[in-house]
BAFI-320254 format. One record per residue (C-alpha): x, y, z; residue number from 1. Coordinates in Angstrom, 2 decimals. Each point is the difference from the previous one (the first is absolute). Example, Ala and Ser with C-alpha at 12.3 -4.5 7.8 and 13.67 -1.06 7.14 Angstrom:
// residues 2
12.30;-4.50;7.80;1
1.37;3.44;-0.66;2
***
This chain:
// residues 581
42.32;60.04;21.09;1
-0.63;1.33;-3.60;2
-0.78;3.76;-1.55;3
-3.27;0.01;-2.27;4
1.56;3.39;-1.36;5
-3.19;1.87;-0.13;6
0.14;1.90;3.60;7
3.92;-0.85;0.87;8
-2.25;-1.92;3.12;9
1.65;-3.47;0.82;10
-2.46;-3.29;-0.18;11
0.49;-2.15;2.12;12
-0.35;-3.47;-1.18;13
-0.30;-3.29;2.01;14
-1.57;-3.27;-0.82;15
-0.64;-1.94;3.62;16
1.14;-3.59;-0.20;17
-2.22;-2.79;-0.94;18
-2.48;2.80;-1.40;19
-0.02;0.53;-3.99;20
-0.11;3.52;-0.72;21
-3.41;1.54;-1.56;22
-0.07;0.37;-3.54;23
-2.78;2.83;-0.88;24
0.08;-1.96;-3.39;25
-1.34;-3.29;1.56;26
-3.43;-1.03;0.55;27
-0.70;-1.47;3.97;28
-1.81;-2.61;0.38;29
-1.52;-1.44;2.81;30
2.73;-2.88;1.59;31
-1.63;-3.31;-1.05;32
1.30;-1.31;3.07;33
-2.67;2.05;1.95;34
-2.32;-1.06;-2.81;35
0.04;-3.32;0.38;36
0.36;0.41;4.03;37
-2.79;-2.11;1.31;38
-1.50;0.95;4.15;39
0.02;-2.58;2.19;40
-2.06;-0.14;3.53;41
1.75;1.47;2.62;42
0.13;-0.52;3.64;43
2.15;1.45;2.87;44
-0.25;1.38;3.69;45
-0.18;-0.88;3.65;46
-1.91;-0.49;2.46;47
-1.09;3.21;0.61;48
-0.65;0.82;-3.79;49
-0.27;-1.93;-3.22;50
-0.22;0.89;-3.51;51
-1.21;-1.41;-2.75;52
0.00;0.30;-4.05;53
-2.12;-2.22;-1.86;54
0.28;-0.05;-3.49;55
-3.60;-1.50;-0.91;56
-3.48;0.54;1.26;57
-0.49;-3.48;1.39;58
3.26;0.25;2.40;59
-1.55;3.31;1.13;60
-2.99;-1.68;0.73;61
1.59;-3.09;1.84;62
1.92;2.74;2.08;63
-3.14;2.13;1.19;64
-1.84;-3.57;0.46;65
2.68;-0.61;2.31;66
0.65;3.62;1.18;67
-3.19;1.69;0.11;68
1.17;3.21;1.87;69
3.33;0.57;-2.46;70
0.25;3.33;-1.09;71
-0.40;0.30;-3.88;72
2.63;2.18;-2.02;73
-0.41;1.52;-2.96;74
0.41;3.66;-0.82;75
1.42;0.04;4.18;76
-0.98;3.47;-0.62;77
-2.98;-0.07;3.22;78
2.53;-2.35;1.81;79
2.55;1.87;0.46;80
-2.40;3.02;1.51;81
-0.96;-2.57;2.75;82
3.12;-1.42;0.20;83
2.15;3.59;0.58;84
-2.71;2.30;1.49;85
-2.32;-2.63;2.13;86
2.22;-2.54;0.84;87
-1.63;-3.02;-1.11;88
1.75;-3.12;-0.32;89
-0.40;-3.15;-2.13;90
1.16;-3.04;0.67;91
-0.59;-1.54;-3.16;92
0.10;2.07;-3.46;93
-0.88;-1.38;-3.57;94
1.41;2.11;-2.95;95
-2.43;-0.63;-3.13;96
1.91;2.22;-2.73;97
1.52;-3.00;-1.60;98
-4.02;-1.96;-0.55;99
-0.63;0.16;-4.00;100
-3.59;-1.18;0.47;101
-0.91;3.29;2.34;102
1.48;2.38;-2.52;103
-2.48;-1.35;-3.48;104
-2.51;2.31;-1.45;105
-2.56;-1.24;-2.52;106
-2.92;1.68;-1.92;107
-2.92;-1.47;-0.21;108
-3.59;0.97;-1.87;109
-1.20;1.46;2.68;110
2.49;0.39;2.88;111
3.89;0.59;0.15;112
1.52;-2.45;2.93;113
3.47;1.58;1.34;114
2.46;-2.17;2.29;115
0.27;1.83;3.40;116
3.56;0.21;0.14;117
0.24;2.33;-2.90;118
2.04;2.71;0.99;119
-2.06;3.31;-0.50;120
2.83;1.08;-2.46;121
-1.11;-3.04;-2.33;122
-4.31;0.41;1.18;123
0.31;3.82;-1.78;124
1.20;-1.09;-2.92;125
-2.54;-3.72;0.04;126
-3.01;3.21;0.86;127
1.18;2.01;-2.81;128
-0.17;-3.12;-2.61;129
-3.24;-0.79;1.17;130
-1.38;3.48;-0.88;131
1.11;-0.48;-3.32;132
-1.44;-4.27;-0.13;133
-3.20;1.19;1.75;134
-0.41;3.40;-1.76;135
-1.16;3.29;2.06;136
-3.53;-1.23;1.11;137
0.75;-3.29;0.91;138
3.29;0.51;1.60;139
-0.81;2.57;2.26;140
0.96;-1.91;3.14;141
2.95;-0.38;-1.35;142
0.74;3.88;-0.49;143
-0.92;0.72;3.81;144
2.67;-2.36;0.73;145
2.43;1.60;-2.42;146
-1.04;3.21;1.50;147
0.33;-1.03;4.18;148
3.20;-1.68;-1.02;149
2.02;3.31;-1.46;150
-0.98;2.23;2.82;151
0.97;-3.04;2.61;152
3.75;0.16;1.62;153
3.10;0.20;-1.89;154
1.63;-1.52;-2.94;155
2.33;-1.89;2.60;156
-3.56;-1.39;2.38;157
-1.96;-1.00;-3.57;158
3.37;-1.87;-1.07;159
-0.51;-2.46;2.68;160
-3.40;0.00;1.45;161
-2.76;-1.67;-0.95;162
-3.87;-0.45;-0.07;163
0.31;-3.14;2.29;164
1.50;1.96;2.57;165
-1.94;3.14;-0.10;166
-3.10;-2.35;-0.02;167
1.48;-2.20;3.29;168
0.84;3.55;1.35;169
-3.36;1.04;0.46;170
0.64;3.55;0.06;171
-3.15;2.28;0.90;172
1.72;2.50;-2.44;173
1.01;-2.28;-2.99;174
-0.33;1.63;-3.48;175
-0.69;-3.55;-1.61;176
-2.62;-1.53;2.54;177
-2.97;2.25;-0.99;178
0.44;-0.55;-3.64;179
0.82;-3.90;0.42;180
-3.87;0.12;1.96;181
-1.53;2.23;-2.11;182
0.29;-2.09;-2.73;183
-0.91;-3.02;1.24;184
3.64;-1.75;-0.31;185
0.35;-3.47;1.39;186
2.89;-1.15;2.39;187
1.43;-3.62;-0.78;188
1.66;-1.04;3.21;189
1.46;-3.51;-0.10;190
0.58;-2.42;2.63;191
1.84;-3.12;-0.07;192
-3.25;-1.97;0.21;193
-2.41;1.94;-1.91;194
-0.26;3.46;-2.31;195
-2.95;2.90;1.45;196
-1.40;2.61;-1.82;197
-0.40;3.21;2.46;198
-2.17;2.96;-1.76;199
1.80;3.02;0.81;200
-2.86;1.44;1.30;201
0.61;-2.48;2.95;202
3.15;-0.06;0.27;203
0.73;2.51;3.22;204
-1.65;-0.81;2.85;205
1.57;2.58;2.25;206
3.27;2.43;0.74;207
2.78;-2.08;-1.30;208
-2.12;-3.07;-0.35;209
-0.66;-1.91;-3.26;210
-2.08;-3.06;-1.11;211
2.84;-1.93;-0.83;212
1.06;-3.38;1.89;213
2.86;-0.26;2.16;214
1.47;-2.92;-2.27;215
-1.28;1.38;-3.51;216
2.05;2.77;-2.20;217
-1.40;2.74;-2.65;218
0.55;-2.28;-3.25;219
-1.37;2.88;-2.68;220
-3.03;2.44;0.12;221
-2.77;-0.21;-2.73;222
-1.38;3.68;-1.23;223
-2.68;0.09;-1.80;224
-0.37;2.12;-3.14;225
-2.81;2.65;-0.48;226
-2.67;0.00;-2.00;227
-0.06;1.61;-3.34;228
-2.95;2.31;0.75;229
-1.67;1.50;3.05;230
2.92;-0.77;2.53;231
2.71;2.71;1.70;232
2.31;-0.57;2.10;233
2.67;2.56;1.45;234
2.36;0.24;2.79;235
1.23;2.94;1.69;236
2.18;0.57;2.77;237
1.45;3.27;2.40;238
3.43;0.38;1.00;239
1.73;2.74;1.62;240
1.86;-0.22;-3.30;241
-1.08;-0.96;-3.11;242
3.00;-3.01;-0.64;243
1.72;-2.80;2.32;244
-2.25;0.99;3.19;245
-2.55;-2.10;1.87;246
-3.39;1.54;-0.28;247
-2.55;1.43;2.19;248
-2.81;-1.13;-1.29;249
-0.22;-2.09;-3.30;250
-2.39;-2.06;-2.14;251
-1.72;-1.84;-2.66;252
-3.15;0.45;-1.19;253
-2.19;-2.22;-2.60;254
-3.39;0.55;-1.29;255
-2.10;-2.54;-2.42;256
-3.02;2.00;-1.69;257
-2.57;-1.57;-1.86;258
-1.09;1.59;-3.96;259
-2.14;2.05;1.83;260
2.63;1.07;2.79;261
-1.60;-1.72;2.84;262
2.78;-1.08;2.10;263
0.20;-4.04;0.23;264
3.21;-0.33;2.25;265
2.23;2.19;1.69;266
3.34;-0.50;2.49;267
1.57;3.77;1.70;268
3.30;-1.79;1.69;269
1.66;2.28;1.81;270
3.74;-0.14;1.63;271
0.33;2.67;3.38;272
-3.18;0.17;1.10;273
-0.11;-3.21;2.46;274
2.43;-2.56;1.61;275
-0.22;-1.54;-3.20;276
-0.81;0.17;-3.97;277
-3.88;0.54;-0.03;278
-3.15;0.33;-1.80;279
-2.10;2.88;-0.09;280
-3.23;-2.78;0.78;281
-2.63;2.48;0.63;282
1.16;2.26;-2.91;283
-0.31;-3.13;-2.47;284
-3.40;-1.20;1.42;285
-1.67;3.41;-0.17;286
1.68;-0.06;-4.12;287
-1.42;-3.21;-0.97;288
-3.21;0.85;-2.24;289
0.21;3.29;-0.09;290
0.27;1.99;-3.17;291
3.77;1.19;-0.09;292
-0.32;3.57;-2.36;293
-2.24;1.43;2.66;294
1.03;2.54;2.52;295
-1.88;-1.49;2.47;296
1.56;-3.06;-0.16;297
3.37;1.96;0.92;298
-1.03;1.44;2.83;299
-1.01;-2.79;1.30;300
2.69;-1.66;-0.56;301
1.89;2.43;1.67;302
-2.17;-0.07;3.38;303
0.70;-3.50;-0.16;304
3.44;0.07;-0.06;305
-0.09;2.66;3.17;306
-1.49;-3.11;1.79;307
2.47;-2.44;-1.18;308
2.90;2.20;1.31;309
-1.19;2.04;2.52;310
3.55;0.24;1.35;311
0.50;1.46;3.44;312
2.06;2.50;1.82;313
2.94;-2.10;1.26;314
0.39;-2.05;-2.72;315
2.92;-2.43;-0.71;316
1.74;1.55;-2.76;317
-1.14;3.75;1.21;318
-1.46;2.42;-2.89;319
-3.86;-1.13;0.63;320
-1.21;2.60;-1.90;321
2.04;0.54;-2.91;322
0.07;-4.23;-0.68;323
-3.98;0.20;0.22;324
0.24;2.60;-2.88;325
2.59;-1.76;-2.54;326
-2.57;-3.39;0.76;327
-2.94;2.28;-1.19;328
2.13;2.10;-2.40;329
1.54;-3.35;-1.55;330
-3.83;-0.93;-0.42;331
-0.88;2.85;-2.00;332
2.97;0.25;-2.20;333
-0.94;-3.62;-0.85;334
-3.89;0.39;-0.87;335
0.85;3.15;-2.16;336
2.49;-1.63;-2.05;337
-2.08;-2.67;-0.50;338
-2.90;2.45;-1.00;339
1.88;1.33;-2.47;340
0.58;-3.21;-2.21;341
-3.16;-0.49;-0.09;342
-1.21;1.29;-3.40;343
-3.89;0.09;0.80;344
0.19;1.06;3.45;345
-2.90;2.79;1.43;346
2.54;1.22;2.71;347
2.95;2.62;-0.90;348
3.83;-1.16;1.42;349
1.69;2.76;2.20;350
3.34;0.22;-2.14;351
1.62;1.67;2.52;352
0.59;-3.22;1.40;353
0.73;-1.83;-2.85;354
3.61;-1.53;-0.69;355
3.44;-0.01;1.99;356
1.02;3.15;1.98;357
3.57;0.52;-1.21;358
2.60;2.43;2.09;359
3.20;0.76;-1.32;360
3.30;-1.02;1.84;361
0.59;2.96;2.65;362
2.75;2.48;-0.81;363
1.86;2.95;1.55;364
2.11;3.22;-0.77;365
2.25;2.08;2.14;366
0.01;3.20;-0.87;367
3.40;1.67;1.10;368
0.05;3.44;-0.80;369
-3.77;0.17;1.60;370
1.35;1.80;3.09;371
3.36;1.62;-1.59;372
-1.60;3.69;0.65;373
-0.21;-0.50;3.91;374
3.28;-2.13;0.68;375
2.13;0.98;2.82;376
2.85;-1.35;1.48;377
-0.94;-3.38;1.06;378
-3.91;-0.04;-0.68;379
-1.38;-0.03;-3.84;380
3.03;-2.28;-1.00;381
0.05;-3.37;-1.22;382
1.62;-2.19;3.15;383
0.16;-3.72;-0.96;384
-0.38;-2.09;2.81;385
3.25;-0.90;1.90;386
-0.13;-3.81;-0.75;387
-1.61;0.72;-3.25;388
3.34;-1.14;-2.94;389
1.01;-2.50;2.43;390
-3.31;-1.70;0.34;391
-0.81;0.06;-3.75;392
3.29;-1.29;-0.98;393
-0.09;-3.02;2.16;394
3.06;1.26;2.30;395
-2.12;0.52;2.98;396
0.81;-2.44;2.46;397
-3.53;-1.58;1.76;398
0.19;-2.16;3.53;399
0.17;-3.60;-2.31;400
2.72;1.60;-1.77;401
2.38;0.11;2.79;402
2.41;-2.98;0.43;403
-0.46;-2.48;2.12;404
1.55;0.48;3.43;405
1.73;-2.67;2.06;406
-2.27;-2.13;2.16;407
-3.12;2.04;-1.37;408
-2.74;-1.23;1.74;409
-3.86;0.38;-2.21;410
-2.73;0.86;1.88;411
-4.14;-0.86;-0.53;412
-2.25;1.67;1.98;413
-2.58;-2.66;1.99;414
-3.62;1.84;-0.92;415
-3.19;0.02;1.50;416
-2.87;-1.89;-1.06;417
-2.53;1.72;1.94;418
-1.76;2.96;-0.09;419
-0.27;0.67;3.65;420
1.17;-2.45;2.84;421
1.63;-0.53;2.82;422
3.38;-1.60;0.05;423
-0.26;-3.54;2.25;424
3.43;-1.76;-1.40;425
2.98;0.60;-3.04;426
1.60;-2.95;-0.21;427
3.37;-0.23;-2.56;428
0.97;-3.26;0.97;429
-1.03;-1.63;-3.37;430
1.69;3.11;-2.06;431
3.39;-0.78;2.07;432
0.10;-3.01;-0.88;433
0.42;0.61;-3.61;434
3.00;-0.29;-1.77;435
1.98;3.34;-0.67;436
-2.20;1.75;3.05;437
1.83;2.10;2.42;438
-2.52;1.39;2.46;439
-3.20;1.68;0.52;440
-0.39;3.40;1.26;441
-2.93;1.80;1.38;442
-0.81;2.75;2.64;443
1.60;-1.75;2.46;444
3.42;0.39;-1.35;445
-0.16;3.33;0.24;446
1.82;1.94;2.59;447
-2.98;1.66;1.77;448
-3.44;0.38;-0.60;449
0.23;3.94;-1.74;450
2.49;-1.45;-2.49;451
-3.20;-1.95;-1.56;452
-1.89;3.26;-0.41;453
1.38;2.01;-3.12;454
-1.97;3.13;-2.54;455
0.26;3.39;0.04;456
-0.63;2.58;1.34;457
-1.50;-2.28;2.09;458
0.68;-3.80;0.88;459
-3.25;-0.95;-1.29;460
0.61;-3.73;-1.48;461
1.82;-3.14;1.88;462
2.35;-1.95;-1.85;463
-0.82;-3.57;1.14;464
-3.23;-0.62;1.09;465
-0.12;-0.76;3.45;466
-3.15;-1.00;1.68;467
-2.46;0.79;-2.50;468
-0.29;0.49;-3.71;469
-1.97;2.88;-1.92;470
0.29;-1.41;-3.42;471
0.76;-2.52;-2.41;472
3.50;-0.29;-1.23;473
1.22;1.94;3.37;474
3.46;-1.17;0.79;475
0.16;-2.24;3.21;476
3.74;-1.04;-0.82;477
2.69;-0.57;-2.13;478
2.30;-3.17;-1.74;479
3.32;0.13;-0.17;480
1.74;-2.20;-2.43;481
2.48;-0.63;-2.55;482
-2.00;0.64;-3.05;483
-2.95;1.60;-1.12;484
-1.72;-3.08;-0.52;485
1.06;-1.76;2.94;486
-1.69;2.65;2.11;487
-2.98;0.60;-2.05;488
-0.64;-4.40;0.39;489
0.16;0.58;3.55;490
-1.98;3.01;0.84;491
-2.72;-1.98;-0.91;492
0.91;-2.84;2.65;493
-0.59;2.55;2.64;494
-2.89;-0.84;1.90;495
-1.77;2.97;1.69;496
-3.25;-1.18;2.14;497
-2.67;2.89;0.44;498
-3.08;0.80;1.68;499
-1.82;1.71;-2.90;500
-2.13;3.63;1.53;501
-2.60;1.50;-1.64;502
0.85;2.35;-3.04;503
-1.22;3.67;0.46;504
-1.21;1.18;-3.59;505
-1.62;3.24;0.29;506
0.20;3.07;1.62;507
-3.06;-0.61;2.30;508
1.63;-3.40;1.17;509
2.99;1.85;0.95;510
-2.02;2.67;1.86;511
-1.76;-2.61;1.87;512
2.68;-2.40;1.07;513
1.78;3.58;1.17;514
2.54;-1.01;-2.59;515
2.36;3.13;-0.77;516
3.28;0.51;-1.95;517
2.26;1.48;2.43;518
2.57;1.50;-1.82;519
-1.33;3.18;-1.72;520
0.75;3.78;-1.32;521
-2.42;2.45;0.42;522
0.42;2.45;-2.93;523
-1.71;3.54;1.00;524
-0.93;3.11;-2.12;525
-2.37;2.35;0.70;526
-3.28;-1.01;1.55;527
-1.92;-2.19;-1.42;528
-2.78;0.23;2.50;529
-0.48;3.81;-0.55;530
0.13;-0.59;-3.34;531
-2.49;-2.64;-0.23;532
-2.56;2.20;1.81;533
0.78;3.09;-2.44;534
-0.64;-1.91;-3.14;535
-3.56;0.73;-1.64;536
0.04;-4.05;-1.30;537
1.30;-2.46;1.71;538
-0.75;-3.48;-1.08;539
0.27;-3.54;2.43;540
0.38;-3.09;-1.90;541
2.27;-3.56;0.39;542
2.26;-1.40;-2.75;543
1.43;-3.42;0.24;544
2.82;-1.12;-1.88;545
0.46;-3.30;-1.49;546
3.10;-2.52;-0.57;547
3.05;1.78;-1.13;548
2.35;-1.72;-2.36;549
4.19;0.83;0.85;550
2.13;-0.88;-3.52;551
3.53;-0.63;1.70;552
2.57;2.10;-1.96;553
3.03;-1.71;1.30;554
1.10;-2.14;2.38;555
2.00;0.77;3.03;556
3.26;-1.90;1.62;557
3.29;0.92;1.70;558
3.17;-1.48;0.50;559
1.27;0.28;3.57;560
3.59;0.15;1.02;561
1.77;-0.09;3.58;562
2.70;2.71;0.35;563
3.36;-1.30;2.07;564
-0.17;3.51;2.04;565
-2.77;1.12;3.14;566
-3.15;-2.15;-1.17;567
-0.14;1.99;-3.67;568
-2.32;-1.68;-2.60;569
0.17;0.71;-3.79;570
-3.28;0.22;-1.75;571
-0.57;0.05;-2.98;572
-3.84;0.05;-0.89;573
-2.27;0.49;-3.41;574
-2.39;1.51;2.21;575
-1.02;3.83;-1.11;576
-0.27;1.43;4.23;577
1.45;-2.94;2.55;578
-1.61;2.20;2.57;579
-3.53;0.22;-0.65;580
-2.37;-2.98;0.37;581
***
C-alpha cells in the first residue's frame, strides 16, 4: 500500500501472479499465438445430440449429405427462440461460424455476391462500401439494405446473425426478404453433388417453408445492381418503434421506367401481409405499360393493391385495417418519391410525404413545487415509493436472490397444449424416470377438492387442471426436481393424452352452446333502463375487438419454505397481489 500524496487517499497496488502489470505506455498487440491459431473440425455428443464444427465448406457439405435434417448454426440467434420458448429439439446441430468460404464478398460489374454467413455487423458495413463502388443510382439496393439493417434488432442480434439465417428463417415479417426479392437477388445454395441457383422471387413457398433442399446450404446471395437511369427502388418498414423491433408491415419496392416513363418491370414484396414474403402480383400486372407520371395510373395502382391484400377481420397477426393502410401508404410514399426525381415529369410529388419522419427521443420533467400552494399534511407532498432507494441501488433482495435452501426442490409447471379438451390420461412415468426428478404433483395431491380452487373475492380459477382444459399453457401439473434444468427436461416427458372439443370463438357460439361464465359481479348504478328510454338519441351498433398483444413486465416465482411449528409455510413471492387471479 502506497500514498500518491495528492488526496492523502491510499492506492492500493497489487500485481496478480503470472500476470504482467499494464503499462499505459505500451502498445497491445494482438497475442500471435491466437494469430497464428488455426480451427480444426470439431465433433462431440451422444446419442441423443451431436454437434458438429466444420471448418471448410466441403466437410459441411459431406455432413448435411449425410445428415440432411441437422440443424444449421450460425448467428443461433432464431435457435435459441425455438429452443427456450417452443421446445424444439435437435438431435444433430452444425455450427458454420468458423467456414471462410461462406463469409467472402466480391464486386463485380454488375452485381455484388456476399457469403451468407456474414454476420449483419460485417453486411452494413460490405452495403455501405457498395454505395460508395456502385455510386447512388446504381447502388440503390444496396442502401435499402443499409437502411432495413440499422432499424433491425440490436447491436448484440446484428453481431451474430446473419443473412443465411434470416433467409432459412423464413420470417413473414423479415426486414431483408422484401428487399432481397425486390431486387431480383439470386440464392446460391450448394449441395454436395451439385450448386442451384434459386431466384428469390421463388424462394418461399409457404409459412416457414423455403425452396432450399434438405441436403443443400445458403453458399452466398447474388444482388443485382440498379440501373443508372429510370430505376427506384426503396424499402420501408413499421414498427411499434422506430429501432430494434420487428415490424408490422414492411417492404421493398422497385420500379424500371422506360425514357418515356412507361413502366417495363415492377416487383411490390411485401413482409406482414401473408404467411409468407409476397408479391403484390396484381398490383405489378396492372403497372406494366402504363405511363408512370399519370394520376391515373396511381389510382389504379392503388385499387389493385386493395385486391392483392384484401385482409380480413380475424386475421393472423390482428390490425387488418391499419396493415392494409401502411401496404397502400408504403405504395404511395414510393411513387411520389420517385415522381419527384424525375426532372421532366407532368405530375407534381406530394412533399408531405417525402423523406424520413424523424421523432426526437421522449423526455420528461417533474415539476415539484407544481402543487406547493395546496399541500397538506400527507397529500401534495413528494412520497417516494417505499422500495424506491433500495430497488435503485441494487440492495433489494428479488426471489433468485435468496440463498439456496437445504434440499430445495425446483419446480416446472407441465402445460397444456390444447385449447379446449378433455383430460383422458397424465402420465409422468417417463419424467420420473429422469435423473435428479423427485415427483410429480397435480390435483390429486391435494388435500380436497376446494383446495384446487383459489382467486378472490371469488374462487374463480383451478390450480391444476383436472378434467378439462380451457386454454393453452393451463397448468395440469407440476415437476419436482433438483435443478431448474432437471425439471424443465422433464416437464416435457410428461405425456398428457386428450380428446380435443370444439373451441367457442365468439359471443354467438357461446350463446348457442348455452356456454356462460359463472363467476360474475354485477356492478349497479342508477337505471340504465329508465335512462335509455329518456334519452332523445340513442344509437344500437356492434364493435368487435381484435387480437390483443400482453408485453410481460416481469416474471413471477416464489421460494417456498416448511415451518417446524402447526403446518406454517413461508412465502416469499415476486408476485404484486398473491390473492387475485
Amino acid at each position: 500500500m502506497s500514498n500518491n500524496g495528492d488526496d492523502g487517499q491510499p492506492i492500493k497496488r497489487f500485481t496478480p501472479p503470472g500476470f504482467i502489470e499494464y503499462n499505459p505506455d505500451t502498445q497491445l498487440i494482438f497475442p500471435p499465438a491466437l494469430r497464428k491459431h488455426e480451427f480444426k473440425p470439431l465433433a462431440f455428443g451422444n446419442k441423443h445430440k451431436k454437434w458438429y464444427r466444420p471448418v471448410t465448406l466441403q466437410q459441411l457439405l459431406e455432413i448435411k449429405k449425410t445428415l440432411p435434417s441437422a440443424k444449421i448454426i450460425g448467428g443461433s440467434t432464431e435457435t435459441q427462440i425455438e429452443v427456450t420458448f417452443k421446445n424444439v429439439q435437435y438431435s444433430a446441430s452444425v455450427f458454420v461460424g468458423d467456414i471462410p468460404e461462406l463469409r467472402e464478398y466480391h464486386f463485380n460489374d454488375d452485381h455484388l455476391e456476399v457469403g451468407g454467413n456474414v454476420t449483419l455487423t460485417d453486411l452494413e458495413n460490405i452495403m455501405k462500401d457498395a454505395v460508395k463502388v456502385y455510386g447512388a443510382r446504381r447502388g440503390q439496393p444496396f442502401a435499402a439494405i443499409l437502411k432495413q439493417l440499422q432499424y433491425f434488432a440490436g447491436r448484440q442480434i446484428r453481431n451474430v446473425g446473419t443473412p443465411a439465417g434470416n433467409l432459412a428463417t423464413a420470417s413473414p415479417i423479415s426486414d431483408l426478404n422484401p428487399v432481397l426479392v425486390a431486387a431480383n437477388a439470386v440464392l446460391v445454395a450448394k449441395s454436395l453433388d451439385k450448386t442451384t441457383e434459386i431466384p428469390m422471387t421463388k424462394f418461399f413457398k409457404a409459412y416457414r417453408t423455403t425452396a432450399l433442399l434438405p441436403d443443400a446450404v445458403i453458399a452466398y446471395l447474388r444482388i443485382p445492381v440498379a440501373k443508372e437511369k429510370g430505376e427506384f427502388l426503396k424499402a420501408y418498414k413499421q414498427a411499434k418503434r422506430k429501432d430494434d423491433d420487428i415490424a408490422i408491415v414492411t417492404c421493398a419496392l422497385r420500379v424500371a421506367l422506360s425514357d418515356t416513363f412507361n413502366v417495363e418491370s415492377v416487383t411490390l414484396a411485401y413482409g406482414g401481409m401473408a404467411p409468407l414474403t409476397v408479391a403484390a402480383k396484381k398490383t405489378a400486372e396492372y403497372l406494366i405499360g402504363k405511363q408512370w407520371t399519370h394520376p391515373e395510373t396511381l389510382e389504379g395502382a392503388m385499387n389493385a393493391l386493395e385486391q392483392d391484400f384484401d385482409l380480413r377481420f380475424g386475421v393472423p397477426g390482428g390490425m387488418a385495417t391499419y396493415r392494409k393502410s401502411l401496404a397502400l401508404g408504403f405504395f404511395y410514399k414510393f411513387f411520389h418519391e420517385t415522381i419527384s426525381q424525375l426532372d421532366e415529369s407532368e405530375m407534381k410529388a406530394d412533399t408531405q410525404v417525402l423523406g424520413e419522419i424523424e421523432r426526437e427521443i421522449s423526455y420528461g420533467k417533474r415539476d415539484h413545487d407544481a402543487a406547493l400552494k395546496y399541500a397538506k399534511t400527507v397529500i401534495g407532498k413528494d412520497a417516494p415509493h417505499v422500495a424506491a432507494m433500495k430497488q435503485t441501488t441494487g440492495e433489494a433482495q428479488y426471489t433468485d436472490d435468496i440463498p439456496v435452501h437445504k434440499n430445495e426442490l425446483y419446480g416446472y409447471l407441465v402445460l397444456s397444449t390444447k385449447a379446449h379438451a378433455r383430460i383422458l390420461n397424465v402420465d409422468p412415468s417417463g419424467a420420473l424416470d429422469m435423473p435428479g426428478v423427485v415427483d410429480y404433483v397435480s390435483y390429486q395431491d391435494l388435500p380436497s377438492e376446494k383446495d384446487n380452487w383459489w382467486g378472490a373475492p371469488n374462487c374463480d380459477e383451478q390450480f391444476f387442471a383436472t378434467e378439462k382444459v380451457n386454454t393453452i399453457g393451463q397448468p395440469i401439473g407440476i415437476i419436482l426436481a433438483d435443478s431448474s434444468k432437471h425439471a424443465k427436461a422433464a416437464a416435457n416427458l410428461v405425456m398428457v393424452e386428450y380428446e380435443e372439443m370444439p373451441a367457442i370463438l365468439t359471443i354467438e357460439e357461446a350463446i348457442e352452446h348455452d356456454s356462460y361464465f359463472q363467476y360474475y359481479r354485477y356492478i349497479r348504478k342508477g337505471d340504465a333502463a329508465k335512462a335509455f328510454k329518456e334519452c332523445d338519441h340513442v344509437f344500437d351498433g356492434v364493435v368487435r375487438m381484435g387480437g390483443q398483444e400482453h408485453f410481460y413486465l416481469e416474471t413471477n416465482a416464489c421460494v417456498a419454505v416448511p415451518k417446524p411449528e402447526d403446518g406454517e409455510m413461508e412465502i416469499w413471492s415476486s408476485t404484486q397481489n398473491p390473492s387475485e387471479t
